[in-house]
N, C-alpha and C positions, 0 to 999 in steps of 0.2 A: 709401678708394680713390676714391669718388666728388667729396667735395668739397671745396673750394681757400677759399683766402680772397678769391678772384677771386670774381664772381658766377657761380651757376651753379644754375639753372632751368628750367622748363618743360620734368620728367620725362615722356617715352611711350614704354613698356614694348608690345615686340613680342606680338604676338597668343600667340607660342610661349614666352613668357615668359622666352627667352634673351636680347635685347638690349634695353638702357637708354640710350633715343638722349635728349640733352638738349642746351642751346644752356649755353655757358660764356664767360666774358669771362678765363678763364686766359691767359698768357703763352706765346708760342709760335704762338697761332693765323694766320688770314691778314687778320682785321676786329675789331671790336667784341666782335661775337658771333661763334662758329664752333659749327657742330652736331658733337658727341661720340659717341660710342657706347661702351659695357661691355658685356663680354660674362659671363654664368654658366654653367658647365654643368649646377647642378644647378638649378634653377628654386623648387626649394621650400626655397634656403637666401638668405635675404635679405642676407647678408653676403657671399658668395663670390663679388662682382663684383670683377673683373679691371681694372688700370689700363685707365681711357678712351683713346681712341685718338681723335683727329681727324679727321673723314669727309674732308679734303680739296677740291679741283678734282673732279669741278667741282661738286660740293654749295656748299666755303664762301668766299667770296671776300671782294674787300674793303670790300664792303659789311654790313651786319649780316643775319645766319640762326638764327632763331627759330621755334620751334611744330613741330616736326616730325612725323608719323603713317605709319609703315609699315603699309601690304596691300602686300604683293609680287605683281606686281612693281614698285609702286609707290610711292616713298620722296614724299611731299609735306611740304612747309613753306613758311614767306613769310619775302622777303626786301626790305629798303628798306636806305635811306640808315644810313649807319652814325653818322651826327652828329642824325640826329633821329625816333628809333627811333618815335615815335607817328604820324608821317608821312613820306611817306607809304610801302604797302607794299603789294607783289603775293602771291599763292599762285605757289608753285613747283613742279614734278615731275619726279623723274627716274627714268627705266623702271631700273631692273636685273637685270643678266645675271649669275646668282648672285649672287655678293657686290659686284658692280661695280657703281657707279655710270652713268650714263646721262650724257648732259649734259642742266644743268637747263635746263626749258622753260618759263617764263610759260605760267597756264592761261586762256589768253584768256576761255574762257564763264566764268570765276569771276569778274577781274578789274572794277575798275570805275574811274573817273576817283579815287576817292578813294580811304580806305586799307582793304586786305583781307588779313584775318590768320586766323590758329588753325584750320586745315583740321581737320576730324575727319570721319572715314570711320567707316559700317556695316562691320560686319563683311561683309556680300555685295558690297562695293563697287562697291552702286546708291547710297548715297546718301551726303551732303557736307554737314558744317556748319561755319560761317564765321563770322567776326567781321566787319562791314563798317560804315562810316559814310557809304554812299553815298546814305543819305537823309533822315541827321541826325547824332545823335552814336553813338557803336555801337552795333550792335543785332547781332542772331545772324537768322541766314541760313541757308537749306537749298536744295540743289538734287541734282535725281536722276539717273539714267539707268538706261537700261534695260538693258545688257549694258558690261561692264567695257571694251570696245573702244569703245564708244559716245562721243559727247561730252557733257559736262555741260547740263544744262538751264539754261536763263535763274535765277540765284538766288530764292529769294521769301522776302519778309521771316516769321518765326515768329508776327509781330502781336503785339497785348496779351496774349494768357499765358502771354509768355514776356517781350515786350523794354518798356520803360518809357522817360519822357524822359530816364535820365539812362544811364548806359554798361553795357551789359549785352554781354560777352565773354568772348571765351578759351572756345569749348564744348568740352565732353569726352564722346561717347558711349560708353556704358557696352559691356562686351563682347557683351552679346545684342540692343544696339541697342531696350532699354526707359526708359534712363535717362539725361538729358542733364543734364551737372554743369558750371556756369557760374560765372561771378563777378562782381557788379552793385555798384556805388556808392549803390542807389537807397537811400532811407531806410528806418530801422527794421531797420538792422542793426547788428552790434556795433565796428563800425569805419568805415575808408574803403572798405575791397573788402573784402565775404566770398562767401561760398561757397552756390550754392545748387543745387536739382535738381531738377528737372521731371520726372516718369513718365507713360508714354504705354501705353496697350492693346497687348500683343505682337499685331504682325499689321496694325496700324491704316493702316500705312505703307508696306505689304511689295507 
């Protein structure tokens, strides 16, 4: 039910384990990419996702919509030019009023002149990590706040152990906010992009 011969990518799986929001290049959408969702009722049955449904206006337009991450009421993703997906591109939000969408907003404190992608949020959503290459080629990025009403803080880069010269993106933090899963080009891995993860002290950050 979930996958097509179109592309279709970059799963994140609702904190309540019922919806499977992803970006799809399937036929019918409004761009390139357009963000999906499936729904399960049962959570602990890995097959019993329901036809995807297309999130729509004003999530997907006709530009390209990638990376998505639900905290409610908060749907975030980044969206760019739909002809040249690696540049450039913003973080996007849209508040929700139960199941509705908001219209989406450019998150200005995230944003930078260059391209900013793969929002991933704590579970307490004080904090934010990103993909950015606004101070070389990508690297991953965090910024916090202090109360979910609050504005985001000025990003800060993670430094050396975490980001290297060559493209280190796409974070994923883990559900209790100890584990951030990444994916780097750098050498001494088993191909072009794999997969890696960094563990951090519960509380280090909190």
């Amino acid at each position: 039910m979930i996958n097509t011969s179109a592309g279709d990518a970059g799963p994140h799986l609702s904190r309540d384990g019922h919806y499977l929001f992803f970006t799809s290049q399937r036929p019918g959408g409004h761009g390139s990419n357009d963000l999906n969702v499936s729904y399960r009722a049962h959570t602990h049955d890995d097959f019993a996702w329901e036809a995807p449904v297309n999130l729509g206006p004003p999530v997907n337009t006709s530009e390209a919509e990638l990376g998505p991450h639900l905290l409610r009421p908060e749907f975030y993703f980044w969206r760019g030019p739909a002809s040249t997906l690696a540049n450039p591109g913003d973080i996007y939000v849209s508040k929700m009023i139960g199941d509705v969408f908001g219209p989406a907003l450019p998150v200005a404190e995230l944003n930078s002149a260059g391209h900013d992608e793969k929002p991933s949020l704590r579970f307490d959503g004080r904090e934010i990590f990103l993909a950015s290459d606004r101070a070389r080629t990508l690297d991953i990025w965090v910024s916090t706040r202090q109360a979910r009403s609050d504005a985001w803080s000025a990003p800060v880069s993670l430094g050396p152990a975490i980001n290297t010269e060559f493209q280190d993106r796409r974070p994923a933090l883990s559900s209790d906010g100890t584990m951030l899963f990444f994916d780097s080009n750098r050498p001494g891995g088993s191909g072009n992009l794999d997969l890696y993860v960094a563990v951090r002290i519960r509380g280090s950050n909190e």
